[in-house]
N, C-alpha and C positions, 0 to 999 in steps of 0.2 A: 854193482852199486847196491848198497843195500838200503832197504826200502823203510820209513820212519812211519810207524804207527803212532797217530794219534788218539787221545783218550777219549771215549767219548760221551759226552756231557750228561748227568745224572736229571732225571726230570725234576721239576719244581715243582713244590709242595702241592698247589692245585691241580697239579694233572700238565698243566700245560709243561711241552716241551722247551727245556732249557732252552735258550739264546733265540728263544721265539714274542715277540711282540706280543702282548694286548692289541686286541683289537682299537682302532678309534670313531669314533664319531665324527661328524663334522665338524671341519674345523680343527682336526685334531687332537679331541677332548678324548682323555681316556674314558676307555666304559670300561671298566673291568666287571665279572658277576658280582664283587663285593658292593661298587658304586650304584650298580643297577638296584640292588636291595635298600641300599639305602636309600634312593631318589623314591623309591616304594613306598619306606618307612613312612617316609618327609611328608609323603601326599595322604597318605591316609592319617599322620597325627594331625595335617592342616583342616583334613573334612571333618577330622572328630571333633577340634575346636568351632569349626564351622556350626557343626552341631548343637553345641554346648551354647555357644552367643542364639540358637535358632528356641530354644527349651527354655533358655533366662527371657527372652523376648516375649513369648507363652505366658512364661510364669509371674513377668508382671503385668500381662495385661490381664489374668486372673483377676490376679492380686487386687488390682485397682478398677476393673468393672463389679468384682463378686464378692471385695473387702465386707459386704455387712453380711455375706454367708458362713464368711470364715469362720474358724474355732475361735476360739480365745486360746490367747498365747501366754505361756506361763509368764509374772514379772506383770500382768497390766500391758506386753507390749505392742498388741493388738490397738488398743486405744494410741500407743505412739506412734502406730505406723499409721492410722487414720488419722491426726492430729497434723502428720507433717504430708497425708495425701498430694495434695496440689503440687507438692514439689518434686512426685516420682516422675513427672516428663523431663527433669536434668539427666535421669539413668537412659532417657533414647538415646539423645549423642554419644552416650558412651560406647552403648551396645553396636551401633552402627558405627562408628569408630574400630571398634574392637574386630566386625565381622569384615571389612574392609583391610586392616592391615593384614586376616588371614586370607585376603585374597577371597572371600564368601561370596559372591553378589550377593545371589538368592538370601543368605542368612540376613545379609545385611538390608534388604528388603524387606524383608520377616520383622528385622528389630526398628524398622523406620514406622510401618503400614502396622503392625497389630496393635503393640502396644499404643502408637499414637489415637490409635481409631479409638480405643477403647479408653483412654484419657478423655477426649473430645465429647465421649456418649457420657462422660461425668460428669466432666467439668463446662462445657461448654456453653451452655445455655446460663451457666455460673458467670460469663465472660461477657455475653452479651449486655446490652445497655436496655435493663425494663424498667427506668424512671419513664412515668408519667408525671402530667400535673396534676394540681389539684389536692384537697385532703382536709379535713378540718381539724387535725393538731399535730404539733410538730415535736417530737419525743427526743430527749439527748441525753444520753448516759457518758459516765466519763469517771475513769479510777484517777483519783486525781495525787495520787501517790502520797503516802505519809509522810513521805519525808520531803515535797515538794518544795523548794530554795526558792520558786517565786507564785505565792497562792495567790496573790493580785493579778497578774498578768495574767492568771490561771480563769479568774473570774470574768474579767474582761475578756477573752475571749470567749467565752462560754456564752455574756451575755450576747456577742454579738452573734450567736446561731440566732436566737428568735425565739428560745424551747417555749411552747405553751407549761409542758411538762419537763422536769430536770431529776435526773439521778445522779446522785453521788456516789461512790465510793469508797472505803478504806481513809474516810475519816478518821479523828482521833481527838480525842478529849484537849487537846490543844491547840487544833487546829478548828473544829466544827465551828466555833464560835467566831472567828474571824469569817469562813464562807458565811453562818447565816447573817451577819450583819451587810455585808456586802451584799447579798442578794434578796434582802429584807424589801427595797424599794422597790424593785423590780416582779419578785415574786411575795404575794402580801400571805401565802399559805404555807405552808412546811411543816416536816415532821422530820425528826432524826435521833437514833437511838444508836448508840454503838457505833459500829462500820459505818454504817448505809444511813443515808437520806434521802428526803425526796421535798422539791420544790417546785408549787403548780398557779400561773395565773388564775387557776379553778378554784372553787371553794376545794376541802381535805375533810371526808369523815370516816369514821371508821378505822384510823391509822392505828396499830398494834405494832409488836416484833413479831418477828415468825422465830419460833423454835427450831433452826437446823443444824445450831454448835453450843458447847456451855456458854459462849459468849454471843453477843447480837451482832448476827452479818447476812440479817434479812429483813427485811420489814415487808409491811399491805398496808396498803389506804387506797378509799376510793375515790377517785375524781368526779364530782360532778359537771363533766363537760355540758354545754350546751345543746352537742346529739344526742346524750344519755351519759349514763353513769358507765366510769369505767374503772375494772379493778386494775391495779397497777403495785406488781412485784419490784423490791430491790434487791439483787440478790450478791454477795462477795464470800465466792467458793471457795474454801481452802483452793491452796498452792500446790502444787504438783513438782516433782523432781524427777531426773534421770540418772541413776546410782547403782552401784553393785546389784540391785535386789530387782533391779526394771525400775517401771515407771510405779511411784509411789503415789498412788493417787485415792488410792483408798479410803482416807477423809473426805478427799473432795466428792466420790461417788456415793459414801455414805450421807452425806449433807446435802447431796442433787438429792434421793433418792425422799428425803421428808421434803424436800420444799416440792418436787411431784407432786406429792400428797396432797400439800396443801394447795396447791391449784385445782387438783383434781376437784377437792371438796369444793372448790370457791362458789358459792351460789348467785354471783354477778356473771352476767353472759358472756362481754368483752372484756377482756385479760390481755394485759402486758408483761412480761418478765423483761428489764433490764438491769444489765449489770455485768462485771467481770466474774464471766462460770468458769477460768481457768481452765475450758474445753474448748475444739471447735464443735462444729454441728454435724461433723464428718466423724466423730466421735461415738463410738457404738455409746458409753455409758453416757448420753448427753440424750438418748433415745427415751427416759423417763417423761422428758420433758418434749424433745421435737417431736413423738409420736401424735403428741396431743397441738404443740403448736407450729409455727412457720416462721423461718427465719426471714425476717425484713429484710434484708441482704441477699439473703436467695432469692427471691421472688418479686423484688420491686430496685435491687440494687444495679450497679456497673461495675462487674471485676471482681474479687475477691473479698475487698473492705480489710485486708490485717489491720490488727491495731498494736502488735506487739513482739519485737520491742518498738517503741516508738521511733528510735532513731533510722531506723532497716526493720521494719516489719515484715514480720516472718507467717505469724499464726492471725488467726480472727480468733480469739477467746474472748472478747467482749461483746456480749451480743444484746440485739430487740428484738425478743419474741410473742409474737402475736397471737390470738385466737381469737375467731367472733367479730375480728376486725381486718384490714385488708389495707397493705400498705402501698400508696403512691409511690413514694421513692425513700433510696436508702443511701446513704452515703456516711463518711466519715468527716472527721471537721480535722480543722488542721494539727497542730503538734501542738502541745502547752509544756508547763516544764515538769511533763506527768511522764512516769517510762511508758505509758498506754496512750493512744487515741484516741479523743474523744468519737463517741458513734452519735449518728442519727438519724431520724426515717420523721414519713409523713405519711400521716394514715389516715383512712378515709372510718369513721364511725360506721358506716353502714357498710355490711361484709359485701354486698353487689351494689355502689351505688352508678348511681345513670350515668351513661357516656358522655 
């Protein structure tokens, strides 16, 4: 008989012997060395993104507890990332979203606890409710928009706040005259040049323009309230954009930067600024002014106060800022057919008065 040789089988490229299995896992999942690598790959690109959501989480709570140590960012956009602050707690869910789908706890704990904590130590005391009663005058600034479709119903709301004192807004040579006659009954004093005017159940002396643009979008006069004399700013800051070039706001910070000034000089003790500054107060260049005064909103308000856009407010750029005086309560009034909200506070003339 003779005897058949068969061939015998050439090895396979990795080494392993032809017509020899892979090994398997349980279950009978292959493992081959190629798969094992990859399962390797998979788990160290998942830590590194773990990583990555652990450093973004870091970096905004920097960001948002140490914002006024920061540089300045070329473009002005330092003033835009302080301007829309209050809304960097939308990036937590995200972060803790993102560390979660890579399967992170830990990271995703990092982007819940740091950045939040450090929100909280900001804004938090901004959220509480520090209306008191009390106060002996009652302040209401309001942009009442140029091109406002109904400046009656504009007025009528307005009178029913109560303002001992009233500031206007972005007036205009067509419309001023229609608010002063309307509010002529109500308030027997006024002054108004340009933009800005100001109406007071108080006697008015000393009323001028303030020099902060070739055109008037400032004024001073003094109230003679019944606790004392108070000077009382109106101020309408240029407009600010966000365009190829950053935040354009270099008008508006040159124009903060003289009416400063002029507060600085003011030789009357207790000082108001109201008016649309087109900044919030979380705003580094808004610092000429908040170093020296206090936002009635911050410190006697409940919650943030936006006032703009009026439909879905987004920012507070309309503000009442104090000095020498000490505010009750601050609040905003409701919607007119202005794109702004009206604001308003109740202040007490005496900086400590008695419990």
């Amino acid at each position: 008989m003779t005897a058949t040789t068969r061939p015998v089988p050439a090895a396979a490229p990795d080494g392993t012997a032809a017509g020899t299995l892979p090994s398997t896992g349980a279950g009978g999942t292959t493992v081959g060395p190629d798969r094992a690598a990859d399962a390797g790959a998979r788990r160290r690109w998942w830590r590194r993104r773990g990583a990555a959501v652990t450093g973004c989480s870091v970096l905004l709570a920097v960001g948002v507890a140490g914002h006024g140590l920061l540089p300045r960012l070329p473009g002005r956009l330092s003033s835009l990332a302080e301007t829309l602050l209050p809304w960097s707690a939308l990036v937590v869910p995200v972060l803790v979203a993102a560390a979660l789908l890579r399967r992170a706890q830990v990271a995703a704990a990092v982007a819940l606890v740091v950045p939040a904590a450090a929100w909280l130590a900001v804004f938090g005391g901004v959220l509480a409710d520090k209306t008191s009663p009390g106060g002996d005058l009652t302040l209401v600034s309001h942009n009442v928009n140029q091109a406002n479709p109904d400046p009656g119903g504009t007025v009528r709301s307005l009178l029913a706040a109560g303002a001992d004192v009233l500031a206007l807004e972005e007036l205009s040579p067509a419309t001023a005259p229609a608010y002063e006659q309307a509010l002529a009954e109500a308030y027997p004093y006024h002054f108004y040049q340009g933009t800005v005017g100001l109406w007071s159940v108080h006697p008015l002396r000393d009323a001028r323009a303030v020099p902060i643009m070739p055109w008037t979008r400032a004024m001073r006069a003094t109230v003679d309230a019944p606790g004392g004399r108070l000077a009382v700013y109106v101020a309408h800051l240029p407009s600010v954009r966000v365009g190829p070039a950053g935040f354009t706001a270099g008008a508006r910070d040159e124009a903060l930067g003289l009416l400063a000034a002029e507060v600085r000089a003011e030789p009357v003790r207790r000082v108001v600024v109201m008016g649309d500054l087109n900044g919030s107060t979380d705003d580094r260049a808004l610092r000429p002014l908040t170093d020296r005064l206090v936002s009635a909103q911050a410190s006697a308000g409940a919650g943030f106060g936006f006032t703009w856009p009026a439909r879905l407010p987004a920012v507070r750029i309309d503000q009442i800022l104090l000095g020498g005086v000490r505010a009750a309560s601050a609040w905003t009034l409701p919607a007119t057919a202005s794109d702004h909200l009206p604001v308003a506070a109740r202040i007490h003339l005496s900086p400590d008065p008695a419990p």
